[in-house]
Backbone as numpy.savetxt, mean C-alpha at the origin, in Angstrom:
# Nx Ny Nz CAx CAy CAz Cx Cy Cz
-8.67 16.95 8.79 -8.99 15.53 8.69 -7.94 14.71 9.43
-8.46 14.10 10.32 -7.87 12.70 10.67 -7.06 11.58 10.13
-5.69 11.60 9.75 -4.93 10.85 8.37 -4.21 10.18 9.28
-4.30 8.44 9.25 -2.87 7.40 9.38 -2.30 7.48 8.09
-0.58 7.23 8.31 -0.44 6.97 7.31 0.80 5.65 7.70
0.70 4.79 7.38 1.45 3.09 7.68 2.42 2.91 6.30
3.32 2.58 6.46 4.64 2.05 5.87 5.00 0.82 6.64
5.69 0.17 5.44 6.37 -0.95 6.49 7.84 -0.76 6.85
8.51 -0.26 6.01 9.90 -0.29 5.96 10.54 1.10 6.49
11.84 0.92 7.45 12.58 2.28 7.70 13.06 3.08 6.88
13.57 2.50 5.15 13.74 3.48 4.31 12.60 4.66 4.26
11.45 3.67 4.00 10.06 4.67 3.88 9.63 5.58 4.90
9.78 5.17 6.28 9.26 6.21 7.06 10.57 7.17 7.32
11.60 7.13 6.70 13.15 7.89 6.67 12.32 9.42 5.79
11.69 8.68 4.71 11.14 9.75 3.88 9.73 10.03 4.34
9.22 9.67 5.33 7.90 10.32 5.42 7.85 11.07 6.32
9.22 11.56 7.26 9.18 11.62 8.86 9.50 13.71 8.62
9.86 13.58 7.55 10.36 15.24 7.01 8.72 15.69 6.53
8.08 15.45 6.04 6.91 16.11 5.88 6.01 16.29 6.86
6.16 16.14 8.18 5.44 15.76 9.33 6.00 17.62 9.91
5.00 18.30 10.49 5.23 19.34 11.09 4.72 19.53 12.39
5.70 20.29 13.56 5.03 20.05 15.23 5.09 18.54 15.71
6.13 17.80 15.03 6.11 16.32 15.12 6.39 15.97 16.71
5.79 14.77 16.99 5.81 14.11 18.17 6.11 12.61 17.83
6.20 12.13 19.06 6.64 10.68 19.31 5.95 10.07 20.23
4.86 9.06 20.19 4.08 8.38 21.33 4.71 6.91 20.94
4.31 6.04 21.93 4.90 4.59 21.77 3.40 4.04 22.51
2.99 2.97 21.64 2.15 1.65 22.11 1.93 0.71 21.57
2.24 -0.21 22.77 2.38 -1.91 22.72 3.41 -2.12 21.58
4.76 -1.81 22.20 5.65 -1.29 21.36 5.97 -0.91 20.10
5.00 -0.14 19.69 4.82 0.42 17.96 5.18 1.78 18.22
5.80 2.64 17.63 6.29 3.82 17.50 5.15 4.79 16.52
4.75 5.80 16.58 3.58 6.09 16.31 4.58 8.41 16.13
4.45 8.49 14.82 4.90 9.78 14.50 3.77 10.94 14.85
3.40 11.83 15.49 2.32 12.44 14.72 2.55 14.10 14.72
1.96 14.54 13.97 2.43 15.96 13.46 1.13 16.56 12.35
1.31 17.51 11.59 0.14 17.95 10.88 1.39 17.58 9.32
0.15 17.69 8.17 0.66 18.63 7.18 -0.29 18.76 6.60
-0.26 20.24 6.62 -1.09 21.32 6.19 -2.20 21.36 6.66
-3.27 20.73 6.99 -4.73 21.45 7.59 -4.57 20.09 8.29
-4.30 19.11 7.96 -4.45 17.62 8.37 -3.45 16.94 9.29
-4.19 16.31 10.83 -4.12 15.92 11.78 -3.54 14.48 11.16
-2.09 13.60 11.52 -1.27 12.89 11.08 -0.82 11.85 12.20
-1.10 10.91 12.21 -0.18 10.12 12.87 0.56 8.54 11.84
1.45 8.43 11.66 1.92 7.66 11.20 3.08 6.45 11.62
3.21 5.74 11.08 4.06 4.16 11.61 4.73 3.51 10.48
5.55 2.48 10.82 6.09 1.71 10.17 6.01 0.30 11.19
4.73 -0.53 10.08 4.14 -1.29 10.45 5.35 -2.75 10.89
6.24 -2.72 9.87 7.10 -3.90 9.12 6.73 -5.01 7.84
7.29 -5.54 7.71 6.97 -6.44 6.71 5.95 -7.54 6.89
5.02 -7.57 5.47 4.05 -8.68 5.72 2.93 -8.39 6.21
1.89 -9.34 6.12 0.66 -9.44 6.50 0.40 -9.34 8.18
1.22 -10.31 8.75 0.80 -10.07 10.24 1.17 -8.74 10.74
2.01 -8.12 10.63 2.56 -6.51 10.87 1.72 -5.88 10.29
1.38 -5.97 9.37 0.57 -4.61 8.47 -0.67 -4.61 9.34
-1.45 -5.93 9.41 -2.50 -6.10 10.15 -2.74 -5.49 11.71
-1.60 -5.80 12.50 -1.14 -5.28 13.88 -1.62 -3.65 13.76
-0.26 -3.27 12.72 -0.43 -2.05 12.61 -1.68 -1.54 12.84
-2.35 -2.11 12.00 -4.05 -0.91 11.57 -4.32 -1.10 12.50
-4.61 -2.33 13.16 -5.59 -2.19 14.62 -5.11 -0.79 15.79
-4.03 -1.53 15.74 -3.40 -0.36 16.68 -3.80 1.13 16.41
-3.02 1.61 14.86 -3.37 2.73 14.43 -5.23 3.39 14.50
-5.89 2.09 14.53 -7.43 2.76 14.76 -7.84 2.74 15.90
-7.70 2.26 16.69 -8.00 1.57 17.64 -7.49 3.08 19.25
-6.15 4.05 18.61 -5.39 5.01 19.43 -6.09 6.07 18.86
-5.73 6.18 17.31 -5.95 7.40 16.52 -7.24 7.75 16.25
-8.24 6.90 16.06 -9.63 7.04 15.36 -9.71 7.62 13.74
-8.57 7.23 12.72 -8.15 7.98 11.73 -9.77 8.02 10.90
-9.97 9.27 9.89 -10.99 9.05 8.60 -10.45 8.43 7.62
-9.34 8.47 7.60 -8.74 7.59 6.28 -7.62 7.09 6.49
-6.70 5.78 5.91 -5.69 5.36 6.24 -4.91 5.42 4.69
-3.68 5.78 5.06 -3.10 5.84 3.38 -1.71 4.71 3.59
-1.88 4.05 3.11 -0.29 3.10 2.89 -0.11 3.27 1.65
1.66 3.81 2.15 2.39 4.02 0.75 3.94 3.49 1.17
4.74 3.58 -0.06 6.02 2.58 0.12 6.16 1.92 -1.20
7.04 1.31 -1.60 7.40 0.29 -2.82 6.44 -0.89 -3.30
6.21 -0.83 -4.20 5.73 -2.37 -4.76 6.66 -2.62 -6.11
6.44 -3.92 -5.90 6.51 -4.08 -7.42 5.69 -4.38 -8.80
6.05 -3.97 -9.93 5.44 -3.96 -11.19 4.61 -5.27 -11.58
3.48 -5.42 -12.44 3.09 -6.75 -12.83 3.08 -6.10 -14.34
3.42 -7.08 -14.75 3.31 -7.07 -16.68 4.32 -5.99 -17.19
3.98 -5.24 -18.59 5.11 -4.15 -18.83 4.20 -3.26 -18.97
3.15 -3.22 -18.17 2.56 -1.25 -18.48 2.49 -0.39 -17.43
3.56 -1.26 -16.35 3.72 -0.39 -15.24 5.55 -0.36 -15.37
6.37 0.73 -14.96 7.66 0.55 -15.03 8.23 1.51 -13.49
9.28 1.30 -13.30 10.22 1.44 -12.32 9.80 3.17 -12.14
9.76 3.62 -11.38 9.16 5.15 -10.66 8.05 5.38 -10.85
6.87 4.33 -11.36 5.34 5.40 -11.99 4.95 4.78 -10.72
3.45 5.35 -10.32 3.47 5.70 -9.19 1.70 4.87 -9.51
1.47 4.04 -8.49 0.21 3.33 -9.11 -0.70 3.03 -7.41
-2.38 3.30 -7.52 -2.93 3.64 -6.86 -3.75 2.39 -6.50
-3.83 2.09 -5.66 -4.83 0.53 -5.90 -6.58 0.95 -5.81
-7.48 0.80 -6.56 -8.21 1.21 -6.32 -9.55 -0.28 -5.87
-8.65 -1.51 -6.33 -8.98 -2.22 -5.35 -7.51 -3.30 -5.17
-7.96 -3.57 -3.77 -6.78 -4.34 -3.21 -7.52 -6.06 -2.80
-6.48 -6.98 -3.25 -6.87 -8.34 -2.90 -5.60 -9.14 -2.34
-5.75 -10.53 -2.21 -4.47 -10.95 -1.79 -4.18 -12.05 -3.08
-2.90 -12.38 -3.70 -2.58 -13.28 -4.05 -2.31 -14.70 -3.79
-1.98 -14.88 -2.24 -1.82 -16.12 -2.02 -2.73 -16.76 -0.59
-3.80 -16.32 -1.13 -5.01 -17.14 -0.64 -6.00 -17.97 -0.98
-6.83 -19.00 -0.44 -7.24 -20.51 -1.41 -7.97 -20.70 -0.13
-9.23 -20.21 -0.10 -10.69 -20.90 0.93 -11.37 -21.97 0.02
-10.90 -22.14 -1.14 -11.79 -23.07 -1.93 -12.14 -24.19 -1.79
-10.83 -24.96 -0.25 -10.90 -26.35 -0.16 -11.83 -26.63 0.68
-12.43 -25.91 1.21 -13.62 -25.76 2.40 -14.94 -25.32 2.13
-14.72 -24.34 1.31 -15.90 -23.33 0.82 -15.96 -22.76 -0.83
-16.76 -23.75 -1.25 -17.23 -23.52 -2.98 -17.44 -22.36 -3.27
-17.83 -21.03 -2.07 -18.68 -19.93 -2.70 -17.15 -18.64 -2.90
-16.00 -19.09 -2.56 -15.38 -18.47 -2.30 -14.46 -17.99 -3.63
-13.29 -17.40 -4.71 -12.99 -17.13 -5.68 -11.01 -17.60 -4.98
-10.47 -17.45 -5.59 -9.08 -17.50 -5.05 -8.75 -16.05 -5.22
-7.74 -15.93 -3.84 -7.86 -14.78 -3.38 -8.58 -14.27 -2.38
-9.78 -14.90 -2.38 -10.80 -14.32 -1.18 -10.81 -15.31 0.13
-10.59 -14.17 0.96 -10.98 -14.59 2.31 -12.36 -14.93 2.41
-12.63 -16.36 3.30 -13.95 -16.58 3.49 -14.94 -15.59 4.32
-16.08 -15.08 3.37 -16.98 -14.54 4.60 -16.98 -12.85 3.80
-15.90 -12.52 3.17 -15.60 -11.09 3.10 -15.22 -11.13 1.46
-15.09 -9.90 0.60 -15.46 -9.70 -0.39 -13.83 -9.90 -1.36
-14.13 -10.54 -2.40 -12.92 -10.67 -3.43 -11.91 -9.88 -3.01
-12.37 -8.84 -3.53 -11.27 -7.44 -3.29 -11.78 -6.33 -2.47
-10.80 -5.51 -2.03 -11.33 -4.20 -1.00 -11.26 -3.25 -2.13
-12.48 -2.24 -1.69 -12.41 -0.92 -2.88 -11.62 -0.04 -2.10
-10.89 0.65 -2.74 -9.83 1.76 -2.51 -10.79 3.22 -2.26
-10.37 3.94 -1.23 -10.96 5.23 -0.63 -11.67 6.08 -2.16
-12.72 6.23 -1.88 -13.13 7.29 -3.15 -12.87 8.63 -3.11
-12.32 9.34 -1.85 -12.26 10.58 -1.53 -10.66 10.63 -2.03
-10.21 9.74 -2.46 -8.46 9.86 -2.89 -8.71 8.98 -4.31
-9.36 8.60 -4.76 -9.57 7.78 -6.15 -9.69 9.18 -7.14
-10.98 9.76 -6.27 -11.48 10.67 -7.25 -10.70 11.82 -7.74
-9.34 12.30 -7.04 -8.79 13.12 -6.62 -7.41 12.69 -8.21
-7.52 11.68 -8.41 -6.31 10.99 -9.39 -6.59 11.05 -10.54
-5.66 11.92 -11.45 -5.38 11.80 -12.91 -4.41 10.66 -13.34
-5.12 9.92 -14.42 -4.39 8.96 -14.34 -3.56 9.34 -15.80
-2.44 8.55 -15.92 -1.06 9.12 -16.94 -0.24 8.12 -17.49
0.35 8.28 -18.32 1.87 7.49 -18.53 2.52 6.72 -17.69
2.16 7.57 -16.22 3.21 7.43 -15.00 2.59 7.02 -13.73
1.37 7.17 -14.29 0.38 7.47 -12.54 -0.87 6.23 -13.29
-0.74 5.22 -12.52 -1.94 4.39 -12.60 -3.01 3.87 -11.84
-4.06 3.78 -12.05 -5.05 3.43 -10.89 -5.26 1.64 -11.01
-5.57 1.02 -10.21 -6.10 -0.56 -10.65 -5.47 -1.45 -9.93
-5.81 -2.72 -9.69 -5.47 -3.86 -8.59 -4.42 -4.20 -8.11
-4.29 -3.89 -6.82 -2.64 -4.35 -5.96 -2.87 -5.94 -5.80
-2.35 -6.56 -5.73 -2.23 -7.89 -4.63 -0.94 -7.78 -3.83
-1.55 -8.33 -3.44 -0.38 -8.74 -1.74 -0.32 -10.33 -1.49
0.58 -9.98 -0.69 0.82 -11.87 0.03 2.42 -11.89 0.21
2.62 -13.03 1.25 3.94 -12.73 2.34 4.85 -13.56 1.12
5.11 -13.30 0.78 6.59 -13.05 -0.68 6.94 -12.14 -1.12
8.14 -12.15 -0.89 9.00 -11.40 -2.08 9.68 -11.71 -3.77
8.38 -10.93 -4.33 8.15 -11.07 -5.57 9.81 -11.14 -6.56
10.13 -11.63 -7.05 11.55 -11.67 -7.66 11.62 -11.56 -9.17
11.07 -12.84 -9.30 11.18 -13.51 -10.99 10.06 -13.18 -11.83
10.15 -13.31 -12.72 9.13 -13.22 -14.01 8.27 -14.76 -13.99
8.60 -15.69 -13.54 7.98 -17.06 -12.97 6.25 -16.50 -11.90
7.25 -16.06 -11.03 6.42 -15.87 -10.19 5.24 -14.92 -10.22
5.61 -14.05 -10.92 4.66 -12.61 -11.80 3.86 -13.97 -12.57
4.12 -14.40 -13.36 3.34 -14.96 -14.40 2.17 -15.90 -13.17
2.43 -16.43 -12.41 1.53 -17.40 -11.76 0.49 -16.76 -10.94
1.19 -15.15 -10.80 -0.10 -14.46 -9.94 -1.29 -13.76 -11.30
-0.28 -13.61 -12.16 -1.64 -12.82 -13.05 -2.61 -13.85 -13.85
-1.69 -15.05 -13.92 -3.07 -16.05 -14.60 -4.17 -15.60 -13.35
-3.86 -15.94 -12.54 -4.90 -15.31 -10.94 -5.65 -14.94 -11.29
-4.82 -13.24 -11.44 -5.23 -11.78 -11.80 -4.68 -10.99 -12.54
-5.36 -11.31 -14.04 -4.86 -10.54 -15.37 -4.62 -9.37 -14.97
-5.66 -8.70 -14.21 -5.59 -7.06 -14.14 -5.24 -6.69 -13.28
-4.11 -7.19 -12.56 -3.52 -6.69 -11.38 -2.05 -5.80 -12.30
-1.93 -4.57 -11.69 -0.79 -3.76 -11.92 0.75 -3.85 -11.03
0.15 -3.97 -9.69 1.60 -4.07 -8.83 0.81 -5.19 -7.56
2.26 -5.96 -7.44 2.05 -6.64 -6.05 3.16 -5.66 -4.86
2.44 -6.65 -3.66 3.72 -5.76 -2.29 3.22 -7.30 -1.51
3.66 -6.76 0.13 3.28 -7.54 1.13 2.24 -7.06 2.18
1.93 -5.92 2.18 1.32 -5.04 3.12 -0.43 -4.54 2.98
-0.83 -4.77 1.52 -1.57 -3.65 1.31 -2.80 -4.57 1.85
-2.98 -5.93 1.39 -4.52 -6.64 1.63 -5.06 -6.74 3.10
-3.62 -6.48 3.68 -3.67 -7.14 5.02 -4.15 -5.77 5.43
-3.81 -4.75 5.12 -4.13 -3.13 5.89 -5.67 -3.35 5.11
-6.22 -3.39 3.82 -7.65 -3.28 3.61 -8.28 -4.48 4.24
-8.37 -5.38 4.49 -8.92 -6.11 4.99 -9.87 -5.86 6.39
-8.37 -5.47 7.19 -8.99 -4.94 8.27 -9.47 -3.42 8.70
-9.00 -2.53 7.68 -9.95 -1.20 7.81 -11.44 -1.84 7.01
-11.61 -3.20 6.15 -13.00 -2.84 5.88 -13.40 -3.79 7.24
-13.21 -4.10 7.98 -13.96 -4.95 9.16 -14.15 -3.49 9.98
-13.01 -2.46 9.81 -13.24 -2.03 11.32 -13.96 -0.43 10.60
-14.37 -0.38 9.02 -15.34 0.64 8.58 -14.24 1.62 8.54
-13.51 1.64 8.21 -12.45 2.97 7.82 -11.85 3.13 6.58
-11.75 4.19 5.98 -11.36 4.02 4.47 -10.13 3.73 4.07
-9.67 3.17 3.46 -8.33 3.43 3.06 -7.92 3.25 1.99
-6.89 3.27 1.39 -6.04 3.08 -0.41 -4.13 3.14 0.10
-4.55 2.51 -0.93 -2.85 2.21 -0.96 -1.88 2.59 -2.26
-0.92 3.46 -2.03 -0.72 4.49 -2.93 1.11 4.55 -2.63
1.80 3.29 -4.14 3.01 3.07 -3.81 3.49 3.68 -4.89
4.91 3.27 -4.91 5.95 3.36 -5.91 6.86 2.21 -6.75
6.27 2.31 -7.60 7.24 0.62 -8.53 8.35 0.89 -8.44
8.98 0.04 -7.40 10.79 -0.03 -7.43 11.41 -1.03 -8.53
10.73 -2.23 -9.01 11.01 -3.01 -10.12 9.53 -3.74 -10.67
9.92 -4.05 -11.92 9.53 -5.14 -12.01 10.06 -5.90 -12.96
10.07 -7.24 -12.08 10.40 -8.54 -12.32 9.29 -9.03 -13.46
8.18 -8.88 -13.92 7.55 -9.42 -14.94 7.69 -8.65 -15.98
8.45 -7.92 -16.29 9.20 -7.05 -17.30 10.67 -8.00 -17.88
11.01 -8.32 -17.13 12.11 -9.56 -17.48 13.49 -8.74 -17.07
13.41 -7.86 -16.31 14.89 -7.08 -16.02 15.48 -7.14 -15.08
16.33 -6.79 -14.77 17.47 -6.91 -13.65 16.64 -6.56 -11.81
15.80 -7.20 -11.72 15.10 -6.87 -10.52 15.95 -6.50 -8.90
17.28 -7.02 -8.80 17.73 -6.80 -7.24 18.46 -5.54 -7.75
19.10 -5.34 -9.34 19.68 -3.84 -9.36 18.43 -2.60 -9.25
17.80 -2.80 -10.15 16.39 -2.25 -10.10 15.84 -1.29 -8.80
16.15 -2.68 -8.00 15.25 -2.34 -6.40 16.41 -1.55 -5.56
17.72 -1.63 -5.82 18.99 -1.47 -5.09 18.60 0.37 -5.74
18.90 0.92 -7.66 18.79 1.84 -7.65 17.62 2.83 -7.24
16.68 2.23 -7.02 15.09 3.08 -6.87 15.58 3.89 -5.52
16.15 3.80 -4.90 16.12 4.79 -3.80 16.81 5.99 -4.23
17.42 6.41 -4.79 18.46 7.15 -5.15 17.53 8.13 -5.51
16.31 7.86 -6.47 15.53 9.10 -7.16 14.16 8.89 -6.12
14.11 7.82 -5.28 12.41 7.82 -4.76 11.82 8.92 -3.84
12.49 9.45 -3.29 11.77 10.84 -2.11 11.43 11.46 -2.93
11.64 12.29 -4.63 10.83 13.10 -4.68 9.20 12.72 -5.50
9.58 11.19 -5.49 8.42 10.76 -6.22 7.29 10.26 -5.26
7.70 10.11 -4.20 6.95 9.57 -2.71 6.48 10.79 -2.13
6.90 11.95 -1.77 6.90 12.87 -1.02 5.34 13.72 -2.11
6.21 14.02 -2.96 4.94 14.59 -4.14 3.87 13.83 -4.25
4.08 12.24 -4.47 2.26 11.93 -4.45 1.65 12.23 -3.24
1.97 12.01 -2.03 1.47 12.04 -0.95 0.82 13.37 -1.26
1.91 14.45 -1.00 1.74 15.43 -0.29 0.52 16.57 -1.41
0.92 15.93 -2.67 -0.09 16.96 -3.47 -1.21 16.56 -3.14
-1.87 14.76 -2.56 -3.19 14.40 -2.70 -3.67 14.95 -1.27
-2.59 15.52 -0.42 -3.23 16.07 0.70 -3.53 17.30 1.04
-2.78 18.08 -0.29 -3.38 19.33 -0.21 -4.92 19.60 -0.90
-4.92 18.91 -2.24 -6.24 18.59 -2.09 -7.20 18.09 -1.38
-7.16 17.49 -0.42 -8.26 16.83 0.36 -8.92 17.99 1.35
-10.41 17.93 1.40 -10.63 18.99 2.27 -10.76 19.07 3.63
């Protein structure tokens, strides 16, 4: 199978660049582009950068060279409420954006939704179905939007939003958005480095998560790809 897999950050592709086997290096329209196998599956991967306009770039690019069947973004988010905590590992099985508002133009629209296109993106079923969910491992709504989530303020103003959102990031709406325009599957499949709507020390939080995160990044990936056929 045909697998992108997009990160935004150099910590993250630091840890994704070791599971890559027969690895290569192509460059276009200056994006750096990894590709290699693991295990039966044909790989090319990136580090998009931060935010919506990057994440977005990214995919085009990434579909547009690669022709991927599925796109997987993975990397850090952070926690919403207290039933997600610092290392559990949570799956979006749909993705929306938090800080979007078509409403002043268009009545038919919900907040959150882009005009024209659907509330939320559904998350890949060929990797949904594949997930036991746990203590540690959760499935259910990412949001996104170009902030960096901090305070327990700011948590609170996105979930009046969206009660049932589990983790926000910056990356994920902007990558579903445009795999559902351009018909390609994808899910987004991070790691809670903090959360700030827990009421705790969020910049120590985010500072220690690296210390234990490769083997919690490396293992989700890599077990959901040995399953895949």
């Amino acid at each position: 199978m045909r697998i992108g897999i997009i990160v935004a950050m150099s910590k993250e592709l630091e840890l994704l660049k070791p599971m890559l086997e027969n690895i290569r290096i192509s460059e276009t329209n200056g994006l750096k582009f990894y590709c290699g196998t693991i295990g039966k599956h044909k790989i090319a991967a990136m580090q998009c950068g931060v935010g919506k306009v990057n994440a977005a770039i990214g995919t085009v690019e990434m579909i547009d060279n690669y022709n991927p069947e599925l796109i997987i973004n993975t990397g850090v988010a952070g926690g919403v409420g207290n039933n997600v905590n610092v290392m559990d590992l949570v799956i979006g099985s749909k993705v929306g954006y938090h800080d979007v508002w078509c409403g002043g133009f268009d009545d038919n629209t919900v907040y959150g939704q882009m005009q024209g296109l659907p509330p939320t993106f559904e998350g890949a079923s060929i990797i949904l179905d594949l997930i036991q969910e746990s203590d540690t491992v959760h499935c259910g709504l990412i949001v996104s939007g170009d902030q960096f989530i901090d305070s327990k303020q700011q948590v609170d103003v996105i979930s009046e939003h969206f009660p049932e959102a589990i983790a926000v990031d910056m990356e994920s709406g902007a990558i579903a958005q445009t795999c559902y325009i351009r018909k390609t599957p994808f899910v987004s499949m991070r790691v809670i480095s903090d959360s700030p709507g827990a009421g705790h020390n969020n910049s120590q939080q985010y500072s220690d998560f690296w210390v234990d995160a490769p083997a919690h990044t490396l293992a989700m990936v890599s077990d959901l790809l040995k399953k895949l056929n």
